[in-house]
Each structure stands twice: as structure tokens, then as C-alpha cells.
One Martini backbone bead per residue (centre of mass of N, CA, C, O) as a GRO file, in nm:
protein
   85
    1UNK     BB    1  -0.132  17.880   3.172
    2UNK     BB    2   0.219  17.915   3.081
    3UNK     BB    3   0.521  17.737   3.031
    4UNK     BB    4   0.862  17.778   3.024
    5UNK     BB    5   1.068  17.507   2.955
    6UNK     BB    6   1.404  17.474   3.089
    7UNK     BB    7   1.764  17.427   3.076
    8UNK     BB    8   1.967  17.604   3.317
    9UNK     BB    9   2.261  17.468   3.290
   10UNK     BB   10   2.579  17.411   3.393
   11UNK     BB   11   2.912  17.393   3.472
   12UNK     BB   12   2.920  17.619   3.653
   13UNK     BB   13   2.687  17.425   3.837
   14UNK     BB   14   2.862  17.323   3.981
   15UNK     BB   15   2.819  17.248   4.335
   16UNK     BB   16   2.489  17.266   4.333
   17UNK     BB   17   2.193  17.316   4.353
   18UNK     BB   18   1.934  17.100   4.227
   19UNK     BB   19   1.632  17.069   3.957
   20UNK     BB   20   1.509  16.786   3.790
   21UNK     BB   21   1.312  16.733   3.467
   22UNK     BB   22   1.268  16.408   3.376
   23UNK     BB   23   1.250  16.144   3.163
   24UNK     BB   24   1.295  15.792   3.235
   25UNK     BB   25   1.254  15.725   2.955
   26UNK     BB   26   1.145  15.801   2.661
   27UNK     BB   27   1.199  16.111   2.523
   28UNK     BB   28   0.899  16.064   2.453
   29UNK     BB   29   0.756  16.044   2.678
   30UNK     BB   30   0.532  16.149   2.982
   31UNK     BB   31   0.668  16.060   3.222
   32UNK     BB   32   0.765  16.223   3.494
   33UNK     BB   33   1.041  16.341   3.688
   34UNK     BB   34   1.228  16.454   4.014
   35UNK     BB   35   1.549  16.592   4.062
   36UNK     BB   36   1.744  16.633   4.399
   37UNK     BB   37   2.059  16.788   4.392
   38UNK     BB   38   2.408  16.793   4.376
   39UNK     BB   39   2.606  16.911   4.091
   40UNK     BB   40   2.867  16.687   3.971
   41UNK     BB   41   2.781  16.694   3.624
   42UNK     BB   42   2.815  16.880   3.314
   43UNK     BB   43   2.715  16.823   2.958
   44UNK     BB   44   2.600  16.744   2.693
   45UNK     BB   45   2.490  16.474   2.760
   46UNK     BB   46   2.524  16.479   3.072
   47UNK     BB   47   2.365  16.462   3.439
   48UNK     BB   48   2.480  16.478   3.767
   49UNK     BB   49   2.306  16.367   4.089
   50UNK     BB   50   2.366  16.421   4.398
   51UNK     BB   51   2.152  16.289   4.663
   52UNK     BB   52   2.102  16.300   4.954
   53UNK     BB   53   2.124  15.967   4.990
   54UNK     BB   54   2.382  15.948   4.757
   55UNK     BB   55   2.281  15.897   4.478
   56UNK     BB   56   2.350  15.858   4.162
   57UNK     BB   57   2.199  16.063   3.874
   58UNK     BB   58   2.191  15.996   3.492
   59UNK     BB   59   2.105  16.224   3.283
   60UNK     BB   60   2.024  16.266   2.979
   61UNK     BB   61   1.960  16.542   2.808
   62UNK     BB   62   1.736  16.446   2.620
   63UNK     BB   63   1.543  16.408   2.907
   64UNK     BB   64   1.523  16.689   2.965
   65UNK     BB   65   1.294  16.945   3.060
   66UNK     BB   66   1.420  17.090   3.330
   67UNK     BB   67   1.645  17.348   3.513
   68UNK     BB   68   1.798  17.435   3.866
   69UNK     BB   69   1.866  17.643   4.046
   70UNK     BB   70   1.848  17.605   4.431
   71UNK     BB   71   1.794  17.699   4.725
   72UNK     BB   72   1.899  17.602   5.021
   73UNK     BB   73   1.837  17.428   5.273
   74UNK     BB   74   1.630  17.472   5.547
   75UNK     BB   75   1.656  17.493   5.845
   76UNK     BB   76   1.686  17.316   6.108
   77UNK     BB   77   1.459  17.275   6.370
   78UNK     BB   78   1.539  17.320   6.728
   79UNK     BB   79   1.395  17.172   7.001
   80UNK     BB   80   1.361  17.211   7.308
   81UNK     BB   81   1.456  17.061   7.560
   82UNK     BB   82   1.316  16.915   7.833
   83UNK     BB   83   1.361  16.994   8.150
   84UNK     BB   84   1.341  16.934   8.477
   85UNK     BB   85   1.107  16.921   8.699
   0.00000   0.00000   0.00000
């Protein structure tokens, strides 16, 4: 089964939700990572992402190997809390 990389980001994306695949060494490594977070910064050179926990991660453009928006995370289930015996 083959698979069709693509980068599908553009500005309109900016304040979405996405998932970015790309290269964190030299464009050409094999080595790949995802990083997941709010879409704060997209242009021609660099995607800027806002990660749960704060961090701001800028890929570069040239070491993008796929991307998109992805929908909102799942509510979190608030289990009942336990009544006075």
C-alpha cells in the first residue's frame, strides 16, 4: 500500500488544530517526528506550532513532510465521584 505525502497547510490554517510530520535533522535524514498543536504561523519558509504543553516548535518549511488539520481532542470523561457511604 502506498501512501501520498503532502504538506496541506496553508495561512488560512493559522488557529486550527494540525499535525505535522517532518525531519528535525537535515532535510534529507531519514529520521522523522510529529508534532501536534494549534497552527500559530504558516508562510512560505516556516510553520509555527503551539503544543499542548506550551512549547513553540518552528519546522521549517523544506523539512515538512506532511501536514493537516486534525479535529479537536476527544472531551475528557469525568468519571462520578464516589457518594458518603
Amino acid at each position: 500500500m502506498w501512501y501520498r505525502l503532502e504538506v496541506r497547510l496553508t495561512r488560512a490554517d493559522v488557529g486550527k488544530r494540525v499535525v505535522i510530520r517532518w525531519r528535525p535533522g537535515p532535510a534529507d535524514s531519514k529520521p522523522m517526528t510529529d508534532v501536534l498543536g494549534i497552527l500559530e504561523q504558516a508562510d512560505a519558509g516556516s510553520f509555527t506550532v503551539r503544543t499542548r504543553d506550551g512549547t513553540l516548535v518552528v519546522i521549517p518549511a523544506g523539512h515538512a513532510v506532511a501536514g493537516k488539520v486534525v479535529p479537536p481532542p476527544p472531551a475528557r470523561r469525568r468519571h462520578p465521584s464516589p457518594g458518603p457511604p
